[in-house]
C-alpha positions in Angstrom: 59.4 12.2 -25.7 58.0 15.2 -27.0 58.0 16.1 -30.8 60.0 19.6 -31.3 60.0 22.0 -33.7 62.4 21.8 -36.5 63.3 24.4 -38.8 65.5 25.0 -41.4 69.3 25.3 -41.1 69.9 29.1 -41.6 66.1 29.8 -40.1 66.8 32.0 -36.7 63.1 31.8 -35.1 62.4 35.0 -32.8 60.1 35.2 -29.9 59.5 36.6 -26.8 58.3 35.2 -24.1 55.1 35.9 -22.0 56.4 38.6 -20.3 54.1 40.7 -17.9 55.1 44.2 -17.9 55.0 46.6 -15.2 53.1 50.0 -15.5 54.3 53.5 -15.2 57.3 54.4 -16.0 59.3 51.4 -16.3 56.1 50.3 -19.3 57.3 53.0 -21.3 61.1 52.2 -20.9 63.0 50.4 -23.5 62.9 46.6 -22.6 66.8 44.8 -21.4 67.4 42.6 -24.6 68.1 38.5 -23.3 69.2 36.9 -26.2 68.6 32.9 -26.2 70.1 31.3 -29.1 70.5 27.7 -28.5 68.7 24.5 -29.5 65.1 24.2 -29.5 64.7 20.3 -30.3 66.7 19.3 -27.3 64.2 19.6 -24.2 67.7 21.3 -22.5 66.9 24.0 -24.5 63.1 24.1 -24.8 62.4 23.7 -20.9 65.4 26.1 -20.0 63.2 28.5 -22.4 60.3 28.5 -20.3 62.5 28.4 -17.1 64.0 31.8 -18.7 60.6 32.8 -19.5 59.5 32.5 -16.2 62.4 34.3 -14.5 61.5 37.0 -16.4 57.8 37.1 -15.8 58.7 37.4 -11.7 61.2 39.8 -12.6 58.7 42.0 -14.8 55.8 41.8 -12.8 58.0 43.0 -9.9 58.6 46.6 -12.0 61.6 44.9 -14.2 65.7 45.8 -13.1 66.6 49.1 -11.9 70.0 50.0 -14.6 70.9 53.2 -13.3 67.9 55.0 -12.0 65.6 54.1 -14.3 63.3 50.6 -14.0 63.5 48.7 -17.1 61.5 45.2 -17.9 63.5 42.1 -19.6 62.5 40.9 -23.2 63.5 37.9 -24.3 64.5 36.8 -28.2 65.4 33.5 -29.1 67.3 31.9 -32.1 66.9 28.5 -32.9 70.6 27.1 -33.6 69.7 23.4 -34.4 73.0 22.7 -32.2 71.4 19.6 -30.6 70.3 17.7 -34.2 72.7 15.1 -34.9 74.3 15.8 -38.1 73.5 19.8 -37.9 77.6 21.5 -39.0 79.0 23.8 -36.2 78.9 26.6 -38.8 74.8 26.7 -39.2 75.1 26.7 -35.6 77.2 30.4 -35.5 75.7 31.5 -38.3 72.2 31.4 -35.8 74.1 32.5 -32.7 75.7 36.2 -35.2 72.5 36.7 -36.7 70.7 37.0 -33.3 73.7 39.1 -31.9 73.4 41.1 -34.7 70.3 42.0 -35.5 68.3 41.9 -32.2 71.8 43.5 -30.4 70.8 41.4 -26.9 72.7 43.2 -23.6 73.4 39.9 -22.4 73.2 36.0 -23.4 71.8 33.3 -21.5 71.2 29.4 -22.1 73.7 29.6 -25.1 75.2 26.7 -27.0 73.7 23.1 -26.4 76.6 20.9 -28.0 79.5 21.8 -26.2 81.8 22.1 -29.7 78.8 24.7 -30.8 80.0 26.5 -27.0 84.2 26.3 -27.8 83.5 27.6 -31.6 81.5 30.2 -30.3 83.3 32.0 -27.3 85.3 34.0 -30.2 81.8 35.2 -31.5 81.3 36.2 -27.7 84.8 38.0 -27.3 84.0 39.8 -31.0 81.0 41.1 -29.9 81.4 41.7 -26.5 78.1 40.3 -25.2 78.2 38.9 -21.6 77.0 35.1 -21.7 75.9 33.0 -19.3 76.0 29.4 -20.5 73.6 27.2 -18.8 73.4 24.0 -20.6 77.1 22.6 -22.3 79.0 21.4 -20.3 82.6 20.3 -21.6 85.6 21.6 -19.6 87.2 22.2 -22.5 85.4 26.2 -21.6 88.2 26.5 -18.9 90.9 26.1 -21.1 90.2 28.1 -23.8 89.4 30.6 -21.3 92.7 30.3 -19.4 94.4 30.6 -22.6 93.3 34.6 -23.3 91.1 35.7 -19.8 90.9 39.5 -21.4 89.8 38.1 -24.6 86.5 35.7 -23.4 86.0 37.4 -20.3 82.6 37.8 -20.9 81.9 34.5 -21.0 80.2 33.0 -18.0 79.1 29.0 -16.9 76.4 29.3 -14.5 75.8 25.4 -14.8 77.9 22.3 -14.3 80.8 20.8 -16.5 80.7 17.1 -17.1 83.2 16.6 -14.6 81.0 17.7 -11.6 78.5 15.3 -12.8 81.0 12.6 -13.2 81.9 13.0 -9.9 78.7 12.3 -8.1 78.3 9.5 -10.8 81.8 8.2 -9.4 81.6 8.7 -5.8 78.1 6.8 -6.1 79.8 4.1 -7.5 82.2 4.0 -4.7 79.0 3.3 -2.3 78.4 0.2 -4.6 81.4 -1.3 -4.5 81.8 -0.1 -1.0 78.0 -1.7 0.5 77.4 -3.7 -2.1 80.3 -5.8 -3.5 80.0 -4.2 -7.2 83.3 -4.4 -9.1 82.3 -5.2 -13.0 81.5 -2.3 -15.5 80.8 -1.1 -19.0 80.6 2.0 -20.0 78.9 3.2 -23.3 78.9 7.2 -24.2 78.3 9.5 -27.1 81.3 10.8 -28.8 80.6 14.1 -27.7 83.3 16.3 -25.9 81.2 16.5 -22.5 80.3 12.9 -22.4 83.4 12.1 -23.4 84.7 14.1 -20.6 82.3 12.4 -18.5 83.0 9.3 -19.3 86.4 9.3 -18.8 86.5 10.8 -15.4 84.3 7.5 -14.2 86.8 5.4 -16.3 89.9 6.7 -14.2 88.0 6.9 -10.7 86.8 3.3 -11.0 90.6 2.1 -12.4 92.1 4.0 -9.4 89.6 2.1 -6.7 89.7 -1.6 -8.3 86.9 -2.1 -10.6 87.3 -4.3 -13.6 86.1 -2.8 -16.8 84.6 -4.9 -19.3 84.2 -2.6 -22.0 84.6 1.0 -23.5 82.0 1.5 -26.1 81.4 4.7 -28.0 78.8 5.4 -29.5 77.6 8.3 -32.6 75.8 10.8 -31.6 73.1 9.8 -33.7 73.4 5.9 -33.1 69.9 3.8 -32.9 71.4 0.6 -32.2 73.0 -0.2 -28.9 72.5 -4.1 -29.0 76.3 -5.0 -29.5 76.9 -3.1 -26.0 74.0 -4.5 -24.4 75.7 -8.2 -25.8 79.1 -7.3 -24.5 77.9 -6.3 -20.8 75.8 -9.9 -20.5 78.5 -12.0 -22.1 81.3 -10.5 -20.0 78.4 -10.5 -17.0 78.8 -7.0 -16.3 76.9 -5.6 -12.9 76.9 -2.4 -14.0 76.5 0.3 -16.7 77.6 3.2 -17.2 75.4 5.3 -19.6 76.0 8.9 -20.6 74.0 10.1 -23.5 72.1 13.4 -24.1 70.2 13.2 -28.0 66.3 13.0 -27.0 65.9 10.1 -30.0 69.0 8.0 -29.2 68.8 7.9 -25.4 65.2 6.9 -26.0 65.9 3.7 -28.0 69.0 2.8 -25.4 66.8 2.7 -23.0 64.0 0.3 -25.0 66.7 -1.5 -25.8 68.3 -2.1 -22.6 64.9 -3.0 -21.2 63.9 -5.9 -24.4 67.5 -7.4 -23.8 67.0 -8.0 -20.3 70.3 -6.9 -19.3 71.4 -8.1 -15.9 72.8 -5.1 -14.9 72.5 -1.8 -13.0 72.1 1.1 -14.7 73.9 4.2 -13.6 74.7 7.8 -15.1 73.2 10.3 -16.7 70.3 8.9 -19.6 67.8 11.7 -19.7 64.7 9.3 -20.3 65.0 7.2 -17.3 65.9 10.5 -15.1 62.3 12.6 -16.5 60.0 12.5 -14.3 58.0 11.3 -17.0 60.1 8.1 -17.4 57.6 5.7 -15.7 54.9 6.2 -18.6 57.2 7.0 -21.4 59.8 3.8 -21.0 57.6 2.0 -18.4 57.9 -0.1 -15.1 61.6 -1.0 -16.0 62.8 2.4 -15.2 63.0 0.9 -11.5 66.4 0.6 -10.0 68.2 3.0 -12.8 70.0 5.4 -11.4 70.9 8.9 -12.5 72.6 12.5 -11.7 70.4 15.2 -11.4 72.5 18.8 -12.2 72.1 20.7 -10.7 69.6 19.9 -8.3 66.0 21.6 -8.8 66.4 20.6 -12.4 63.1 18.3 -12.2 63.2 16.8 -8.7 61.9 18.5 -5.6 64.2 17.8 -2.5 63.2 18.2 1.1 66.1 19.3 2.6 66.6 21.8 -0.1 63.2 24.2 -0.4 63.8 26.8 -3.0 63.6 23.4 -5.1 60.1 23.2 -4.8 59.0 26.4 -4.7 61.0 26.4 -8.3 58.9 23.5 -9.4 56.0 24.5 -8.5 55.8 27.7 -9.9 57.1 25.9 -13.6 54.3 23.5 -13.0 51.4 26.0 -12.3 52.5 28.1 -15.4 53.1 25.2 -18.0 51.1 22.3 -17.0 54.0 20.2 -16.0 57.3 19.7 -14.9 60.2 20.0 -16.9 61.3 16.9 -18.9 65.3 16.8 -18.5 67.1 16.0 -15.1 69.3 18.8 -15.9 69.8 22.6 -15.7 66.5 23.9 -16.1 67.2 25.2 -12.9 70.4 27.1 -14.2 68.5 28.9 -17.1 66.0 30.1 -13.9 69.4 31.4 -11.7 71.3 32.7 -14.9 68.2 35.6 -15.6 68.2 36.8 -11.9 72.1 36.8 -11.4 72.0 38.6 -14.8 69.3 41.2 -13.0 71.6 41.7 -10.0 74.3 42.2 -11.7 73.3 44.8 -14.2 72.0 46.6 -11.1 75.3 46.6 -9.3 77.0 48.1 -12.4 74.4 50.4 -12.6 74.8 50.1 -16.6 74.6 47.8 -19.6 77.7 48.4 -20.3 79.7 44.9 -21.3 82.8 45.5 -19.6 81.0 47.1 -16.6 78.5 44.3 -16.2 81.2 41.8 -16.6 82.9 43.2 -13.8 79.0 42.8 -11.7 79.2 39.4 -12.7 82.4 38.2 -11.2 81.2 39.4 -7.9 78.1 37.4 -8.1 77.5 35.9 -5.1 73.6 34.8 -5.3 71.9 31.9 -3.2 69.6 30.3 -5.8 67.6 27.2 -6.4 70.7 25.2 -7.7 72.9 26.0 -4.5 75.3 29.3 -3.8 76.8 30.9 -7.0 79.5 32.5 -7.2 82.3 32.2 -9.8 85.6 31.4 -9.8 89.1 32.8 -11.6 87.6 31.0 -15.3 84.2 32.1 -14.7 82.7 28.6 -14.1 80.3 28.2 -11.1 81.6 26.7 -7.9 80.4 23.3 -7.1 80.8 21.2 -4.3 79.2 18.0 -2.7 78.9 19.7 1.0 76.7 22.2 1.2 74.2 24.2 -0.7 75.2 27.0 1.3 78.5 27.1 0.5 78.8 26.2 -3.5 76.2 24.9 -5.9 75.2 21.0 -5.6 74.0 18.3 -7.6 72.3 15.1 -7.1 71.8 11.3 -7.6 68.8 9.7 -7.4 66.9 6.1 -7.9 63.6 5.1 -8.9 62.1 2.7 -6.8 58.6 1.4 -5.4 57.4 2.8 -2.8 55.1 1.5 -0.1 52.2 2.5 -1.9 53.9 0.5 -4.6 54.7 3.7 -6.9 57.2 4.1 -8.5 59.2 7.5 -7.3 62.8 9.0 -7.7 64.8 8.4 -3.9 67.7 10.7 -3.5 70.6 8.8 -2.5 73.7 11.1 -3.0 75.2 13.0 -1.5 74.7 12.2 2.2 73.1 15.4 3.0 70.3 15.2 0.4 69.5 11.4 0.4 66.1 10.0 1.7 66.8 6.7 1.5 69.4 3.9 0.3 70.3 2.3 -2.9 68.2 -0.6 -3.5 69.6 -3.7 -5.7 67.6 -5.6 -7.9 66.4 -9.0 -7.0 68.5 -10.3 -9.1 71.6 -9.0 -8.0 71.2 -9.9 -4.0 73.3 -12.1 -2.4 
């Protein structure tokens, strides 16, 4: 895992991105503001960064967005909120998120909040301000509440991302294949007490107590716990066959996995555990990463599918510009749609004007490396498990060896996007 940059709790860190600006006229207009203010020690927020970043740079180099008549190139600014340090209070958080509003005056957010309570707390800063925002990393669904309960109010509040319950889903139905092909019926499930993993987790809870697995164990865990071991003790004594794992801090999803690997614990690993999904996992946790299973959302995040293209052509272009792929298996790929919806939209309204470019917004209807986008009556992307064509789509992978005795990531959910099977450990086959 990478070391990121901290920085102190009120500190709101500016920059713009390289941004290659066209000539003429457009050169000498005055730049579209992005504002960024999210959480820079979290690789969600540092990767979706450069994704933005290199939205932008196409975007630019391509004359910048037409508002009105007039061509106008994208500037990004960025505050650093802290959001995803454990221990870091809500409040320093906003305090980041106003300053940026109000002293850079941004025509439109993307990325956002990285801790989904830093999201609920700050949708009345939104509505205050009237700044359209398109939220690509938390996920809680908690968002769709709060925005049923005043639409006019947080109206310009967008999710161009998952929620935890989209992810849960493919976590769930992939369980179903388990205990369908493979006989699977005892789990454990350990989580952060976070709203989205909570949300997560208990989605996976109900599905498998609706199709007749036997749990074993509920464990949450802090946010900023270091010690998993009384789990990891739980799942072999109770001879669990599989874990459920949802966890999002860089640090304490790093020592779960260590830890799950020292113990030796006998069973599959399945969720979302950001470590084991990189595709840096092989050399930063090692070998052991085999058979570990985990949902990719949405897909393009770090994984290149066949069946899907614009995956790989997203990729490819991250890795030619930064040196290497991004490190979470999660919504990179959202920052890099959120920047060009944002582009068509403002030229559709024809204006910067918040309630006219909220207006854009809702008719989105843009095919982009994560799937089809298009919003619904809360403002939340569309996902499905069908069709890339139709809705936005996630999906599941495994590492396993291949015949050149690599280890690789092997889609395996959903149907359409799979290239191979799950494999069981040895130690698991009948």
């Amino acid at each position: 895992m990478k070391k990121h940059l901290f920085v102190t709790a009120l500190a709101v860190l500016f920059v713009s991105g390289p941004i290659f600006f066209p000539v003429g006229d457009a050169l000498a207009a005055e730049p579209v503001i992005i504002g960024v203010p999210t959480s820079l020690y979290t690789p969600f927020g540092s990767y979706g960064l450069k994704a933005v970043e290199l939205a932008v740079e196409e975007i630019n180099a391509q004359g910048g967005v037409t508002v009105g008549d007039e061509k106008r190139p994208f500037k990004v600014v960025v505050a650093d909120t802290r959001g995803g340090e454990p221990g870091t209070p809500v409040h320093d958080a906003l305090m980041a998120y106003e300053k940026l509003i109000t002293s850079e005056k941004p025509h439109a957010i993307v990325i956002g909040a990285f801790r989904s309570e830093v999201l609920i707390a700050a949708m009345d800063l939104v509505a205050k301000y009237k700044v359209p925002h398109l939220g690509t990393i938390a996920q809680t669904p908690r968002f769709q509440a709060q925005f049923k309960s005043d639409p006019a109010k947080y109206k310009y509040l967008f999710r161009v991302t998952t929620d935890a319950l989209v992810d849960a889903n493919y976590i769930a139905h992939t369980l179903d294949l388990l205990k369908t092909d493979y006989g699977l019926n005892k789990i454990l499930y350990i989580y952060q007490d976070t709203l989205w993993a909570e949300a997560f987790a208990g989605l996976m809870r109900k599905h498998c107590g609706e199709t007749g697995w036997t749990e074993v164990g509920y464990e949450p865990y802090a946010a900023g716990a270091s010690d998993f071991s009384p789990a990891f003790s739980k799942a072999k004594e109770n001879q669990a066959q599989v874990l459920a794992m949802v966890w999002d801090v860089p640090l304490g999803a790093g020592v779960f996995a260590k830890q799950y690997v020292a113990m030796k614990v006998p069973a599959l690993l399945i969720g979302f555990i950001p470590p084991m999904g990189s595709p840096m996992a092989v050399k930063a946790v090692g070998p052991e990463v085999e058979y570990s299973i985990t949902v990719e959302f949405p897909v393009g995040a770090t994984l290149a599918l066949a069946k899907l293209p614009k995956t790989g052509e997203f990729l490819d272009k991250f890795a030619r510009k930064y040196g290497e792929l991004p490190e979470p298996p999660a919504v990179n790929s959202s920052a890099y749609d959120a920047v060009f919806v944002l582009a068509q939209a403002i030229e559709r309204a024809g204006s910067l004007d918040p309630d006219k470019l909220v207006t854009a917004l809702e008719q989105t209807d843009y095919r982009g490396v994560s799937g089809r986008i298009r919003f619904d009556e809360n403002h939340v992307m569309v996902f499905g498990e069908t069709s890339p064509d139709e809705t936005g789509v996630c999906v599941v992978f495994q590492w396993q060896k291949g015949s050149d005795g690599q280890l690789k990531r092997v889609p395996v959910y959903p149907a359409f996007l799979a290239e191979g099977p799950i494999q069981l450990p040895p130690w698991m086959k009948k």
